[in-house]
N, C-alpha and C positions, 0 to 999 in steps of 0.2 A: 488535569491538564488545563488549562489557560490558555485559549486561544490570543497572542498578542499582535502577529499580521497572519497574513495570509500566508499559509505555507499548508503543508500535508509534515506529519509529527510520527517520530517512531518511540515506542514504548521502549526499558532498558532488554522485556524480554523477547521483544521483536527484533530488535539489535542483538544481541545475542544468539539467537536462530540464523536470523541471513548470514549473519559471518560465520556460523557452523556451514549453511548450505554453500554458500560461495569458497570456503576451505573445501568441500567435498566435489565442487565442480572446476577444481584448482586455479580460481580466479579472485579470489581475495587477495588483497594486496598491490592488486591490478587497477592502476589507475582508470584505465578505459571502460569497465564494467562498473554499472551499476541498476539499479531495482528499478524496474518499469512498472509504474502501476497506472491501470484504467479501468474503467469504466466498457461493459458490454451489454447490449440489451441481451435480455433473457434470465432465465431463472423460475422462482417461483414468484418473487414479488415483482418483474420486469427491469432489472438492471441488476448485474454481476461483475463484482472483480477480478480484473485480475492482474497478478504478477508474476513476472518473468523475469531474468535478467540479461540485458542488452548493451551492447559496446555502441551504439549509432544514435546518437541526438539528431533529431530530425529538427528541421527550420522553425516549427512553431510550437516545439515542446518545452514546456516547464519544469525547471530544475530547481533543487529544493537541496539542503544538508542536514539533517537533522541529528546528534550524538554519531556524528561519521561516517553515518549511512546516507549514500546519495541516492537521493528518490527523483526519477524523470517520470512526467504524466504528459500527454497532450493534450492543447486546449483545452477540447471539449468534455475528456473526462476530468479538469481541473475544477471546470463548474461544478461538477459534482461532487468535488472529492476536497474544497479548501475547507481548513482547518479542524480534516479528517486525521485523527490516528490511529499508524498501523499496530496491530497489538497480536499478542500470541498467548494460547495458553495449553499448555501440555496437562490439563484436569482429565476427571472422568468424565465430566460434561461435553467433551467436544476437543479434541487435538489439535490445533493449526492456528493460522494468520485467522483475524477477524480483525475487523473496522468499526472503530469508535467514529461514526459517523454523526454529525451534529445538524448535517444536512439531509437526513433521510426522516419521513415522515411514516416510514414505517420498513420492518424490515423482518426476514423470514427465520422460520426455528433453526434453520439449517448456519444463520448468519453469512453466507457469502452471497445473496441479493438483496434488494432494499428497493424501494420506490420513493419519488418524493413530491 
């Protein structure tokens, strides 16, 4: 991946999962939903992700479309989070969402905290 502006980026196997999860919570297809991703203090290395999916754009949140997935973050975890991608891997090593983060200066075995 090649960062070229500032955006937050979804892998094709991260794309592939959210529209598996959002068929499962029968909101695909649904223009009004889409993936909330932030930023929370805590964890093991002091800031953690996370994602949810949300119908409500608040006034100073940033929206992004990445392969047709619409990704909304606020402000303050967009600092944290530009020209991060979200990625998935269903391996032995670990199941789930993980973040190819460019802006983390360190990050935990577990990959859902990072510090920077």
């Amino acid at each position: 991946m090649v960062a070229t502006d500032n955006s937050i980026y979804v892998s094709d196997k991260a794309k592939i999962r959210v529209q598996q999860l959002m068929d499962e919570a029968g909101i695909n297809g649904n223009p009004d939903y889409f993936l909330r991703v932030g930023v929370v203090g805590g964890g093991c290395s002091g800031l953690s992700y996370k994602l949810d999916f949300d119908n409500e754009v608040k006034p100073m949140d940033q929206v992004f479309e990445d392969k047709g997935i619409r990704i909304v973050t606020d402000l303050k975890s967009f600092l944290y989070l530009v020209n991060t991608e979200l990625d998935f891997s269903d391996g032995l090593n670990g199941k789930g969402f993980h973040f190819n983060n460019p802006n983390a200066s360190r990050s935990c075995g577990c990959g859902e905290s990072f510090a920077v």
